[in-house]
C-alpha positions, -999 to +999 in steps of 0.1 A: +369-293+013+367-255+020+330-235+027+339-216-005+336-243-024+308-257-012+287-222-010+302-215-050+271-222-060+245-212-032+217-197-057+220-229-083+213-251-049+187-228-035+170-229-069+166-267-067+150-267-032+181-267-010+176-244+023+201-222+027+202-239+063+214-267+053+239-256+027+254-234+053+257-269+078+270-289+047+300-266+047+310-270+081+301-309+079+312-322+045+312-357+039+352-373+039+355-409+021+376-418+051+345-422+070+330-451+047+350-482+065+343-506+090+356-486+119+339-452+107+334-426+131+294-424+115+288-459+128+282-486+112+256-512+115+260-537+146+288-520+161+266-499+186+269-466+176+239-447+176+236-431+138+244-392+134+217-373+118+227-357+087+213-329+067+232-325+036+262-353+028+286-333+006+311-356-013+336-338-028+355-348-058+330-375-068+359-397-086+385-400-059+354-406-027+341-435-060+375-455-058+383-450-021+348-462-012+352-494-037+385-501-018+367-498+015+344-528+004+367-549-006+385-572+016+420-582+004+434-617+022+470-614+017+497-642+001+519-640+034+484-641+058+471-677+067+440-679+054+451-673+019+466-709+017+436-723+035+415-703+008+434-714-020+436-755-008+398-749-005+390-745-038+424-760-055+401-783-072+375-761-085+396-740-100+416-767-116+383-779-133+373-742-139+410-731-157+440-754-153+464-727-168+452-701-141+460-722-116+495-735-127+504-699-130+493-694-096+507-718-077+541-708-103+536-672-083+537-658-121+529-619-115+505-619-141+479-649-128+445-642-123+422-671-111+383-666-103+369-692-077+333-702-093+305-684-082+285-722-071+316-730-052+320-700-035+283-699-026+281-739-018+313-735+004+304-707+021+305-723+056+340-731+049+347-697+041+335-680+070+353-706+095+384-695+077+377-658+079+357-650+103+388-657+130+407-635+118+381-606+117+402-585+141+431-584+120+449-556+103+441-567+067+402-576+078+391-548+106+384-523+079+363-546+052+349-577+072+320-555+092+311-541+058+307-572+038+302-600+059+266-599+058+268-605+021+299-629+016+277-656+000+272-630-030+310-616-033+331-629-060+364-639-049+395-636-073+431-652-066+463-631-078+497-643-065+496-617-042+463-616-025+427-632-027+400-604-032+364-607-022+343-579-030+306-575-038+290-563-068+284-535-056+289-519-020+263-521+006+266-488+015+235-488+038+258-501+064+271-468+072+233-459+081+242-420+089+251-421+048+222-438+040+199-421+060+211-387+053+183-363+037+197-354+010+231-366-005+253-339-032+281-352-052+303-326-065+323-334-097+334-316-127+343-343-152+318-370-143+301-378-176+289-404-165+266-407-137+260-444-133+286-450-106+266-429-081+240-452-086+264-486-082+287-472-054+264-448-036+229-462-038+218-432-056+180-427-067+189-426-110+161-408-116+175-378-089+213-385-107+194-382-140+184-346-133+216-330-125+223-296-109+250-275-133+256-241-137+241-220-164+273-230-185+309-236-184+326-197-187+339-204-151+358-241-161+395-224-169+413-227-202+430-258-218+452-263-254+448-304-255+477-319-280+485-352-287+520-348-304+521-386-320+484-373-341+501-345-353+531-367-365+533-401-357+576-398-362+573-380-330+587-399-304+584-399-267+617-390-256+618-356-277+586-349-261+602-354-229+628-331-234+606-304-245+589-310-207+625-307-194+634-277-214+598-259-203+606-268-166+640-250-173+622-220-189+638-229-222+606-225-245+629-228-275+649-260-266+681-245-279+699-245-246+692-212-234+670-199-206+640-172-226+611-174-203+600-180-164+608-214-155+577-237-151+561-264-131+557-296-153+537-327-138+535-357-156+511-387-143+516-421-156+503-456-144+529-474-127+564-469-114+579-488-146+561-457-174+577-435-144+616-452-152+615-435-184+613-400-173+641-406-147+667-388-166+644-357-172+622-354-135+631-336-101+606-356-081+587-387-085+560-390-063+542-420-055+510-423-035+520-425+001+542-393-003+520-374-030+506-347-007+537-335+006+547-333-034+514-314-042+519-284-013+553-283-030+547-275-060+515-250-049+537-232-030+574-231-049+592-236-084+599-275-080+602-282-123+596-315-136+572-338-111+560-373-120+531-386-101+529-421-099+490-441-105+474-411-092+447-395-118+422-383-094+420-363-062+451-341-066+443-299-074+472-283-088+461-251-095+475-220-111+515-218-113+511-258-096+513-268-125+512-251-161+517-280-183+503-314-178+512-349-195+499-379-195+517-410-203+492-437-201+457-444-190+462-459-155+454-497-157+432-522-135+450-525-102+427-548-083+419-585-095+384-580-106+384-555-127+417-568-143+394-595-150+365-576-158+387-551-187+398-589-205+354-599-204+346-564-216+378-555-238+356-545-267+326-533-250+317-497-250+315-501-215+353-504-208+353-475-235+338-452-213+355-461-182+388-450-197+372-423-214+364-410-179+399-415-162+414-396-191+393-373-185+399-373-146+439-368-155+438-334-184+416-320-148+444-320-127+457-285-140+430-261-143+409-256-106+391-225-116+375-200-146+406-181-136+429-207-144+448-222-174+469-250-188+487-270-217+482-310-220+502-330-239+489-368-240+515-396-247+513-426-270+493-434-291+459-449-270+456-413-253+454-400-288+429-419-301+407-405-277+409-375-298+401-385-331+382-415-326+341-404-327+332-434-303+359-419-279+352-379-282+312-384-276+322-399-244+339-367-225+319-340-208+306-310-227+334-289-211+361-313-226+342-314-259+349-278-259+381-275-249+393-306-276+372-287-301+395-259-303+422-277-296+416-295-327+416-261-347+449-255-337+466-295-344+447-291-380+474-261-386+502-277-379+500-315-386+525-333-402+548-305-382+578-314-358+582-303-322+591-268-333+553-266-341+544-278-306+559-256-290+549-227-312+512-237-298+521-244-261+531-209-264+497-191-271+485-209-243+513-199-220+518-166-234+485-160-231+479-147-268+449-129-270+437-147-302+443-185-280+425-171-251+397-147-268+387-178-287+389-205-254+368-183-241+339-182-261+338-217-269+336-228-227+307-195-226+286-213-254+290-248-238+258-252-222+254-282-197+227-306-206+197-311-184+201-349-179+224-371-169+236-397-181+231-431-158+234-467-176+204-494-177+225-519-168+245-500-141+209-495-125+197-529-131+230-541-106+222-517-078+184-529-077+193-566-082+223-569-055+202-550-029+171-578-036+195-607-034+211-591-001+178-591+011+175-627+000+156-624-032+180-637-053+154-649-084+140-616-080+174-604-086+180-625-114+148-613-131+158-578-129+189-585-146+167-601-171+146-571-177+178-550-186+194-578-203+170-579-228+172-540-239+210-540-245+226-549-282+263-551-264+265-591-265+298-589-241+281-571-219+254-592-217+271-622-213+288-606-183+253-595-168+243-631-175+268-648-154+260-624-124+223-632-131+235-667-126+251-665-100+218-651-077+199-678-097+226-707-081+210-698-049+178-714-057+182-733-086+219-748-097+208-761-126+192-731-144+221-709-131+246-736-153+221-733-180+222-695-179+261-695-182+259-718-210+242-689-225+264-660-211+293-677-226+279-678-262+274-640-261+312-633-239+340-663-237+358-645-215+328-651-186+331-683-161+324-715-179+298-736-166+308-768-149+298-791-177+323-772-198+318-756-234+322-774-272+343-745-286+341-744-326+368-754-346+383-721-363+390-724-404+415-694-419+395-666-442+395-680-476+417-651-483+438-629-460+434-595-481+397-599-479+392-609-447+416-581-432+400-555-459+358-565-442+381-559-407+391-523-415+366-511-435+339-521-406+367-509-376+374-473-388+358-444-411+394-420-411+430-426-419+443-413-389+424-433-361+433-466-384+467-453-378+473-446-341+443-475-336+474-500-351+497-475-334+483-484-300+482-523-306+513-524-309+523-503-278+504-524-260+528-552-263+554-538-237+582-554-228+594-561-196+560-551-183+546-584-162+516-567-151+502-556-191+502-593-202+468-589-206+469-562-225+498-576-245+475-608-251+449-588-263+470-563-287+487-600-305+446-614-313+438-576-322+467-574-346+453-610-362+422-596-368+438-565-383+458-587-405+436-609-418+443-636-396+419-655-378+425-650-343+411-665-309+424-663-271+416-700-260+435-700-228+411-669-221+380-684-239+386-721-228+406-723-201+434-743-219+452-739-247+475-711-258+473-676-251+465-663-292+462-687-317+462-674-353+452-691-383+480-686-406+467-710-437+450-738-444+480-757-433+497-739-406+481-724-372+506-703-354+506-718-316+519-686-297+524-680-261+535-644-251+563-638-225+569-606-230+570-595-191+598-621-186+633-604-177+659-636-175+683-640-202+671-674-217+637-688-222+627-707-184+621-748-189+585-742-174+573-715-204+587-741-229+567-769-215+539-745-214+542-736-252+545-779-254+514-781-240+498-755-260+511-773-289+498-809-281+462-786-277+463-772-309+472-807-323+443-824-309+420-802-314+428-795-349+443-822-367+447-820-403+469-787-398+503-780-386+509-764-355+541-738-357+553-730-321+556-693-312+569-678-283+570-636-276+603-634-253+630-610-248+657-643-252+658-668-285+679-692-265+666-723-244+675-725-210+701-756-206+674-772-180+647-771-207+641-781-245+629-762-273+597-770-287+603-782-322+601-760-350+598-735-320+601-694-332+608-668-314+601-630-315+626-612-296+626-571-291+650-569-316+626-586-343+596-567-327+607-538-336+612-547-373+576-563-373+563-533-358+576-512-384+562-532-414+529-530-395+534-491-395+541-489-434+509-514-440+492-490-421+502-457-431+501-467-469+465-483-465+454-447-445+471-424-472+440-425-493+402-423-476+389-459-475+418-477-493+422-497-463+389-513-476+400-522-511+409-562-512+438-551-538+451-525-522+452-546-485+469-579-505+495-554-519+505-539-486+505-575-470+526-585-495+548-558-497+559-559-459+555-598-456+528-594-436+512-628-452+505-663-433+532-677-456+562-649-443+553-636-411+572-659-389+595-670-413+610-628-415+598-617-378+605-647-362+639-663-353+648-703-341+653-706-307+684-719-300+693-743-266+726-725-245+759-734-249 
């Protein structure tokens, strides 16, 4: 970080008590998240260093120091190192008990498995654990983490993925780098955080100091962005032409015929993972991914370079000025390490995981604009990103710079909706161009946005902080009471479950059998939390008495406008990506929320239970659609372990629900049967090819229902659109579905 930046706003600091002293020693001693790490140069408790005596602590970029200091406190045992397998042998058992499908996929070494060792075994075997660990404390994979969490191991949570067991605390005990902790006063500089409350989980913040935020007097000096989702302004829009526009503008051919009419011009395009980046291989230059990003960045700040995708990289990269004069985003980078993969599947629906995503959108349309001199064009990709401008849950979520910015940015996708790309480009031009009438008007919107007083820091996130520092002090029912006290103001139920099976964890160090009878209760208000060890009496699910009504109560109470019902069905089924192991989750997830949006009644028992499939929908009174989702899988025919698995799921479904008929479904890319394995009988299969045709009728049911305000809550209207694109428990698998077939 430069002086400039930090001394940008001298007289806002000095107005809130800051000595000009110690501004002026802040800027030639600014805080790097490389220094939060077991080895840091600061010292770090019981290594021997004496503490350095800080003035002002200056964290830059807020967002990027948030995730790198979450990385440093998390100590990642890898597959290859030995003490994964001892780990994993350790508590084989416990998580057999705990989720016997998680572990089969495990041991399988299936991409997508996910398995969370028990909090009470974790905590009663935590002996064990340290003999296994602590030996290899020196090693490369440990050295960093092990002096900054060892202290607190007994109250990590440790999650197995194929490739690595996590252990990581709730939240970081930062006070081990004591020249961090100590420091008088701490400034966190950030220009998009809306939200405040990770200051107060990562950093140890005082809320009621992160509550009373220093701004400037309003957001004139913020720079100048035209925010366009293409798919809301016509959802026959793909991708690809989209894509080409980027190439053309790279080329400096603003009118796409072929021909070269203006300055050629940087382009960067960030997506989440190297498999989004495959698709703009025909169109990029560079593709950068993180380990050779910052030679990309001084590339483009210092030359014409054209079309550059960044690779999983959202935060932490300035591209100012001619770096970069239109930015897309294709996709909201997803959960990389294993508990928050778990954690986005526990809090799928919660507001919560709403704002989180909110905020790394909002971290991504940043990358482009680095001053009140500056200026750029965003285009967001698919149909999730757009829904985070329409959607009133999503836009109250941004910062009131962003608010702005969308705002007028809205004015100008009102004028030409319904348009092709011709009328995208026309308005990437008055931002480009600079037309007077763009800029006059960008202008006075940022000058009236005036930066609110407070800011905003969760109950709950506070409650965490204060209960893992009195459990790390070994008050763990104190703990558990202040997780309680928070508990009891929220109205998010899967939120609270999740609270509640951290408040039983701190209570399983005093008292096992309340903690079991706490989760018994956290998994009434969120399935998706740990189920406690006497297991759980899941209800038997009944179909709606009728579809049309059951899918009309859905829509009417999930949207209030035609065009987020639209790109809210859009996004569903985007979500289901082939070919993509590491979104099963989300694939999962969009197959229950199309049920719902259907009619269907739809559960996740493998998620909920532990067992069972991975959706199940109720089809009829006579027929339950048993369906296992293998849409990540890549081999030519269907593998004899995922039939046996979809066997399995079957002989479930059976048991637990008799007097109906269990139809076999399987999401794959292949409708034939490996020669090693045997179809399930009655088995169907969805391949691409029938995907596609499903995921059209869904469009028509959609865009018909949304053609006339709140038709999509009329029971007539709904049954006719069902109907009318078979869409009903009596035809959906019978048109979108095809036999599976054994190989020749």
């Amino acid at each position: 970080m430069h002086r400039r930046d930090i001394l940008r706003h001298r007289d806002v600091w000095n107005g809130h008590g800051i000595p000009a002293a110690e501004i002026d020693r802040a800027a030639t001693f600014p805080w790097r998240p490389h220094a939060i790490n077991g080895k840091s140069q600061f010292g770090v408790v019981g290594d021997g260093k004496h503490p350095v005596d800080l003035g002002v602590v200056v964290v830059d970029d807020a967002h990027a120091a948030l995730a790198r200091t979450e990385d440093q406190f998390r100590l990642r045992v890898p597959s290859g190192h030995d003490a994964y397998q001892n780990l994993l042998d350790l508590f084989r058992e416990d998580l057999r008990h705990q989720a016997p499908n998680d572990l089969a996929d495990l041991e399988a070494r299936d991409f997508s498995a996910l398995a969370t060792i028990p909090f009470w075994a974790w905590s009663d075997k935590n002996e064990q654990v340290l003999k296994i660990l602590h030996p290899h404390r020196g090693d490369d994979a440990f050295k960093f983490a092990w002096p900054l969490i060892a202290h607190v191991l007994p109250l990590c949570s440790a999650t197995a993925t194929p490739t690595a067991i996590e252990i990581r605390p709730s939240c970081p005990p930062i006070d081990r780098i004591p020249s961090f902790a100590r420091a008088r006063r701490r400034v966190y500089l950030t220009a998009t955080l809306a939200d405040d409350s990770a200051l107060v989980t990562d950093f140890q913040a005082d809320p009621a100091l992160v509550a009373r935020p220093i701004t400037p007097g309003s957001a004139a000096d913020l720079g100048e962005r035209m925010i366009l989702a293409p798919i809301a302004l016509n959802t026959n829009l793909d991708n690809d032409a989209v894509r080409r526009l980027a190439r053309d503008y790279a080329d400096g051919d603003r009118d796409g015929d072929g021909a070269r009419d203006a300055d050629p011009i940087n382009v960067v395009v960030l997506v989440p993972s190297a498999q989004a980046a495959a698709a703009w291989k025909p169109y990029a230059d560079r593709t950068h991914h993180v380990q050779d990003l910052a030679a990309g960045v001084k590339e483009l700040q210092e030359s014409h370079v054209g079309l550059v995708v960044m690779v999983n990289k959202y935060d932490g990269v300035d591209l100012p000025a001619d770096a970069c004069r239109l930015l897309i985003l294709d996709g909201i980078p997803r959960p990389l390490d294993a508990v928050e993969r778990r954690e986005s599947v526990a809090l799928a629906d919660s507001p919560v995981r709403l704002a989180r995503e909110i905020q790394r959108i909002e971290q991504g349309m940043g990358r482009g604009v680095r001053d009140g001199e500056d200026y750029c064009a965003v285009l967001l990709l698919g149909a999730n990103l757009a829904l985070a401008l329409h959607e009133p849950r999503h836009l109250q979520l941004f910062s009131p710079a962003t608010q702005a910015h969308l705002a007028i940015s809205r004015e100008i996708a009102e004028q030409i909706h319904g348009g092709g790309l011709n009328d995208v480009r026309h308005a990437l031009e008055a931002c480009l161009t600079r037309d007077p009438r763009w800029t006059g008007r960008s202008r006075r919107a940022l000058a009236e946005i005036r930066y609110t007083q407070l800011g905003t820091v969760r109950p709950e996130a506070v409650a965490l902080r204060e209960a893992f520092d009195l459990a790390a002090t070994g008050l763990p029912e104190r703990a558990a009471d202040r997780l309680q006290k928070t508990m009891n103001t929220l109205d998010d139920k899967p939120l609270r479950g999740w609270l509640r099976e951290q408040k039983a964890a701190y209570l399983h160090q005093t008292d096992a059998v309340a903690a079991q009878q706490s989760l018994v209760t956290a998994v009434g208000e969120n399935p998706f939390v740990l189920r406690p060890l006497a297991g759980v009496t899941s209800a038997q699910i009944k179909p709606a008495a009728v579809q049309a009504r059951a899918a009309a109560e859905f829509l009417a109470n999930e949207y209030t406008d035609g065009i987020p019902l639209v790109l809210g069905i859009k996004k569903i089924l985007e979500d289901v990506a082939w070919e993509f192991e590491e979104r099963s989750d989300d694939a999962e997830h969009a197959w229950h929320r199309l049920g719902l949006h259907l009619g269907f009644v739809s559960t996740r028992p493998e998620k909920q239970e532990g067992k069972g499939p991975d959706n199940l929908w109720a089809l009829t009174s006579k027929e339950f659609a048993v369906t296992e989702l293998k849409t990540g899988c890549v081999t030519d025919t269907i593998a004899k372990k995922d039939l046996g698995q979809l066997g399995v799921s079957v002989n479930w479904c059976t048991t637990k629900h008799p007097e109906v008929k269990a139809l076999p479904v399987m999401l794959h890319r292949s409708r034939t049967a490996d020669q090693s394995g045997t179809p399930v009988p009655g088995m169907r299969v969805v391949p691409p090819a029938k995907y596609e045709l499903l995921r059209a009728a869904v469009m028509k049911y959609a865009t018909a229902l949304a053609s006339d305000l709140g038709n999509w809550g009329e029971e007539q209207a709904v049954a006719a659109q069902l109907a009318q694109n078979k869409l009903t428990g009596a035809n959906f698998f019978s048109t979108y579905a095809e036999t599976c077939r054994t190989a020749p």
